[in-house]
N, C-alpha and C positions, 0 to 999 in steps of 0.2 A: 607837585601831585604825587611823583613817585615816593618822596619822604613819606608821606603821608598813608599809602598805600602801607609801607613797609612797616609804618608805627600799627597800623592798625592790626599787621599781621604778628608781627610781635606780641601783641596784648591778646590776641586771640589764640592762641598757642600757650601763653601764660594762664589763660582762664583753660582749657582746655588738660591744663596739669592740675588746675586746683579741685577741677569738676572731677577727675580722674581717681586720685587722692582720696578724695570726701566718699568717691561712691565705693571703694575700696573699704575705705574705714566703715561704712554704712554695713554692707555685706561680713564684714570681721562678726565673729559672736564675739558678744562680754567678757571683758577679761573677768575670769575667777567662774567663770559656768563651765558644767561638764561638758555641753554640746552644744548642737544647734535644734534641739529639737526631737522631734519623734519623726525620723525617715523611712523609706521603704528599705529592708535588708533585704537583699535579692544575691545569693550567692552565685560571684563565677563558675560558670561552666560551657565548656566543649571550646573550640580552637577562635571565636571570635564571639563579642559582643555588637546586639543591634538596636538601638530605641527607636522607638514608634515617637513623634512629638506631632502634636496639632492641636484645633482647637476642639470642643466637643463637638459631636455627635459629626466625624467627617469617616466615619470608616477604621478605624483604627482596629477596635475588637474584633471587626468583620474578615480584618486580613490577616490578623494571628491566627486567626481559628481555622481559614482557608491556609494560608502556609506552613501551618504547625499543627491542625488538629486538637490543641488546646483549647478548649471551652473557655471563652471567656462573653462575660453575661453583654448582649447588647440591646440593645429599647431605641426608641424614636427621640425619647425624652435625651436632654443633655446630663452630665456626667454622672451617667451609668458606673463608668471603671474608677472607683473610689481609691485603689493599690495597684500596685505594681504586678504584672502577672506576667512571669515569664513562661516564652514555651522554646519550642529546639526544633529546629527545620535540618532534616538530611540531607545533603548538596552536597555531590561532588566526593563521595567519601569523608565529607567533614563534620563536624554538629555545629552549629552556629545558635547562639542564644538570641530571642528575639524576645525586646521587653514589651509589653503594652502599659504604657503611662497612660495616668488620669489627662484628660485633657486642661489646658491653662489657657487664661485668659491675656489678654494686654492689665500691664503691671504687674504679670508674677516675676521679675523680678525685684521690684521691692517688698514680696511675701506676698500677695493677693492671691488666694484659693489656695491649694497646695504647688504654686509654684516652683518655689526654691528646693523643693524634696525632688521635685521633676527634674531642673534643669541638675542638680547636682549628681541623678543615675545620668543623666545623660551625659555628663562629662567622664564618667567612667566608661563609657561605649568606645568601640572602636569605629563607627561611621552612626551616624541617625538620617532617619530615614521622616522629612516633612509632611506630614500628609494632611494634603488640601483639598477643600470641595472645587471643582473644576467649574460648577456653576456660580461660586461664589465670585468678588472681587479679587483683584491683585496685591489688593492693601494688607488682606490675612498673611500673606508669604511676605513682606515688608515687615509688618508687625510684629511675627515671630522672631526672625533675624534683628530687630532690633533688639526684644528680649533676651534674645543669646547671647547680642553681643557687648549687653548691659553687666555680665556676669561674667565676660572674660573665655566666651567661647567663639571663637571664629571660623565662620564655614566656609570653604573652598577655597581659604588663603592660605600661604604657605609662610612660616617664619621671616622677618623681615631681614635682610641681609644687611644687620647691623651688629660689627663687635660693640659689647658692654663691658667693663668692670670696674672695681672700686679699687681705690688703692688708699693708702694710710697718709701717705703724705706727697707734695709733687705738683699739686695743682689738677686744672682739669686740660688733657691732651687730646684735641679735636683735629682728626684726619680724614680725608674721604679720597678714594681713588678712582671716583668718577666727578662731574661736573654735578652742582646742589643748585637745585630751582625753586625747592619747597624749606630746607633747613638749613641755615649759614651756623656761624661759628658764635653769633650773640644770643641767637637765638637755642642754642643748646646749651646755651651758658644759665641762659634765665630760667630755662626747665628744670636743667639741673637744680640751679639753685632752689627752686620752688619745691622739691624735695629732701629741701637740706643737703646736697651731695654737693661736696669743694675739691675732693679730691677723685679722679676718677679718668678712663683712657676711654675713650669713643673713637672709631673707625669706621665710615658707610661706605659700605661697598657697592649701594645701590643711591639711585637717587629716592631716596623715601621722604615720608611724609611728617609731619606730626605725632600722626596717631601712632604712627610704626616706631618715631621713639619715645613713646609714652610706652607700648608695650613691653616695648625693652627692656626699659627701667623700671615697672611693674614685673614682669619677671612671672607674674602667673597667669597668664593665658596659654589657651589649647587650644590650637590651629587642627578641625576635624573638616573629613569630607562629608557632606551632608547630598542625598541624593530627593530631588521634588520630587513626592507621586501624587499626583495629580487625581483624585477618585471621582467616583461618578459621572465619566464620560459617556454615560448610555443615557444621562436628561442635556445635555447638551448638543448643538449642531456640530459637523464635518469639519467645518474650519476653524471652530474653536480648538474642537480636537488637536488639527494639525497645527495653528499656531502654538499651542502649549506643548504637543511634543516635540518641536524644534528649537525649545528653548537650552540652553546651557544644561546641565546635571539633571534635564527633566526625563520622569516614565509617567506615562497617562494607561491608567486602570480602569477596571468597573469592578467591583467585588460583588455586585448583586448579578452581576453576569459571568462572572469570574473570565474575563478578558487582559489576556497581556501579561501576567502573573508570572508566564515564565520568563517574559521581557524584564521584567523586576529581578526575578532571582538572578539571573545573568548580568545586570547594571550591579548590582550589588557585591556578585562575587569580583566582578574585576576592580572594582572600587578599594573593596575589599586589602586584594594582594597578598593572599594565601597561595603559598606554596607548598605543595605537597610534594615529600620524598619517599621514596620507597627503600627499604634493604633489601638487601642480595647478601646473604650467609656465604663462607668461602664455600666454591665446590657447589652449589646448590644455584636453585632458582629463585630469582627476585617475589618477594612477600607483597602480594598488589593489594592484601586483602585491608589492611589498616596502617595505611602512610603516618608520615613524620608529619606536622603541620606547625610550617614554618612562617613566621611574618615580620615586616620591617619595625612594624608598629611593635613588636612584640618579642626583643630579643636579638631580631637579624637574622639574614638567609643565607651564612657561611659553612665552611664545611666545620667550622669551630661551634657553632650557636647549633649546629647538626648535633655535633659530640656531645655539647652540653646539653642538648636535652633529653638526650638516650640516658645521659649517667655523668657527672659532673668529672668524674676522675678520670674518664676514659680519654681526656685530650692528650692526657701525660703518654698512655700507650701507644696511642697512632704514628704508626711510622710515614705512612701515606695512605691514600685512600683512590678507588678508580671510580669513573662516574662514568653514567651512562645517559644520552639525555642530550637537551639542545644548551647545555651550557658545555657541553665539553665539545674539541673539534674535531675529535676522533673518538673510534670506540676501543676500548674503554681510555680515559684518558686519565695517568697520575697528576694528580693533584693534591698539592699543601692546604692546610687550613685555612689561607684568608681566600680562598676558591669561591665563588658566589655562586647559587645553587639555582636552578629555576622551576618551573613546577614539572612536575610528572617525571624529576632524575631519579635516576637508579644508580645507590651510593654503596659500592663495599669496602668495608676498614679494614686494611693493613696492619698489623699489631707490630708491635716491636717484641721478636726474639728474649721470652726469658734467659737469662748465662748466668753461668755458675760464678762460684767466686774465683777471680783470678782470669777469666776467657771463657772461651764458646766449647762448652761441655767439656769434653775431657782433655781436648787441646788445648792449653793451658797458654795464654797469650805473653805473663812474664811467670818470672820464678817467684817462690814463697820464700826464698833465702833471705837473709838478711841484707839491708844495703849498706851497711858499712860495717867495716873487721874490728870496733869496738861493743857492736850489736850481738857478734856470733856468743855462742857459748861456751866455756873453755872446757877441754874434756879432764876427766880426774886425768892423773899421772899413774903412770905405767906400775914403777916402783915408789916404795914410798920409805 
């Protein structure tokens, strides 16, 4: 029985690479085309991007235009929002783009309505934001999530803790430093082989699954946090309310009541993980009026990814820097470059002393003489 069990898991894993593969190749545009098509151009701007994704008529244009002030056209009727319309919410000292997509139905990821233009702004986001009718069923929030994850988007997971790479020659070298319950070492074999891969190093560092190393070796998926907002809690009862706001990544709204809105900006900024730094000029007082905005997603929160965003050249002058803020333990505290920043520090650069040639201004550190008695210059002679 157990044989049996194991055969069956083997071939399910093996269909599971081919499935993978195909839909991979399905989503590629045609070799020898310019593109994929006619998309929305929505140009970055300000210190984070946000998509609206849902189906139609759930609210979507109703909360841009309450968080942003952006007009964007809303009706009773479904898909009103035909493009992409971004607007810019002020938080916290920062600007945050927020998109309004067309709404998509089940199978836009194999192109049905303007799907694939939707889901592809959305993989350029730094978080998206679900938004669901609260009166509707549970199956809408299933169904989306399956569409995302049809296209190599992943919500609220984190990369699988599996080394990959290829090698030229050597065979394939399967390690794991935990105990494997879901993938043994035939079964990585056959994967592999199902995408032509014979030479190659794998290492699991977790017990993972299948799909975790199918991602792997696809190599293009985006692991995004995705937060549920939940809309039109004002046609529903009390305890729907409360079982939907106790769910995982959930915020439950009303946009026709404007309820909870700021419970939304707040789930989103910490989600987020914007850091904001302030300067301190020498001699002078810290500049609160227009911080640094720093993100992991986005570069890193060191005091180096700090430098380089002031001025690319400016790592080379730093001698140290003092901070001020719940990342340092005292005030002010020196601090090197790989120092990790948190939000609301206050950061002043230490330059490194211009010197002259030779030493520090006019104290001259060595001689300009020459270093060997075949270098010097011979003086004419006396008599001649």
């Amino acid at each position: 029985m157990n044989l049996i069990l194991y055969g069956v898991e083997y071939h399910l894993g093996q269909l599971k690479a081919k499935i993978a593969k195909l839909r991979t190749q399905l989503l590629e545009p045609p070799k020898g085309s310019s593109g994929g098509g006619e998309g929305f151009e929505v140009t970055k701007f300000g210190h984070g991007r946000v998509a609206l994704i849902g189906f139609p008529s759930v609210g979507k244009s109703t909360l841009l235009t309450l968080l942003t002030g952006t007009h964007s056209e809303a009706a009773s009727y479904e898909f009103t929002t035909l493009t992409c319309i971004p607007g810019i919410i002020n938080y916290n000292d920062t600007k945050i783009q927020l998109l309004d997509l067309p709404g998509i139905i089940e199978g836009a990821s194999e192109g049905k309505g303007r799907g694939r233009q939707v889901i592809a702004v959305a993989k350029s986001s730094d978080i998206v934001l679900m938004i669901l009718d609260a009166s509707k069923s549970e199956g809408h929030r299933q169904i989306l999530t399956s569409e995302l994850e049809a296209v190599g988007l992943r919500l609220n997971k984190r990369p699988p803790q599996i080394y990959f790479k290829k090698k030229k020659t050597g065979g394939i070298s399967f390690n794991s430093t935990c105990a494997m319950t879901h993938v043994d070492e035939k079964l990585c074999y056959q994967i592999l082989h199902e995408y032509k891969i014979h030479n190659a190093e794998v290492l699991f560092r977790e017990d993972a699954t299948v799909d975790d190393l199918i991602d792997v070796i696809e190599g293009n998926r985006k692991y995004m946090k995705c937060i549920y907002v939940y809309n039109k809690i004002d046609v529903v009862g009390i305890d729907d309310v409360d079982r939907l706001a106790r769910q995982s990544s959930s915020v439950v709204i009303s946009c026709n009541l404007q309820l909870n809105l700021d419970r939304l900006l707040a789930r989103m900024w910490e989600d987020m993980g914007l850091v904001r730094v302030y300067t301190k000029p020498q001699g002078q007082q810290p500049d609160f009026s227009e911080p640094v905005v720093l993100s992991s997603d986005r570069g890193g929160c060191t005091v180096e990814d700090f430098c380089n965003h002031i001025h690319r050249n400016l790592v080379k002058d730093v001698k140290y820097v003092l901070v001020w803020g719940i990342s340092s333990r005292h005030y002010p505290q020196h601090c090197g470059l790989s120092h990790s920043l948190h939000d609301e520090d206050v950061v002043q650069i230490v330059k490194k002393k211009e010197t002259d040639e030779g030493g520090r201004g006019r104290f001259k550190s060595h001689s300009t003489a020459p270093a060997r008695i075949s270098d010097r210059e011979k003086k004419a002679p006396l008599k001649t």
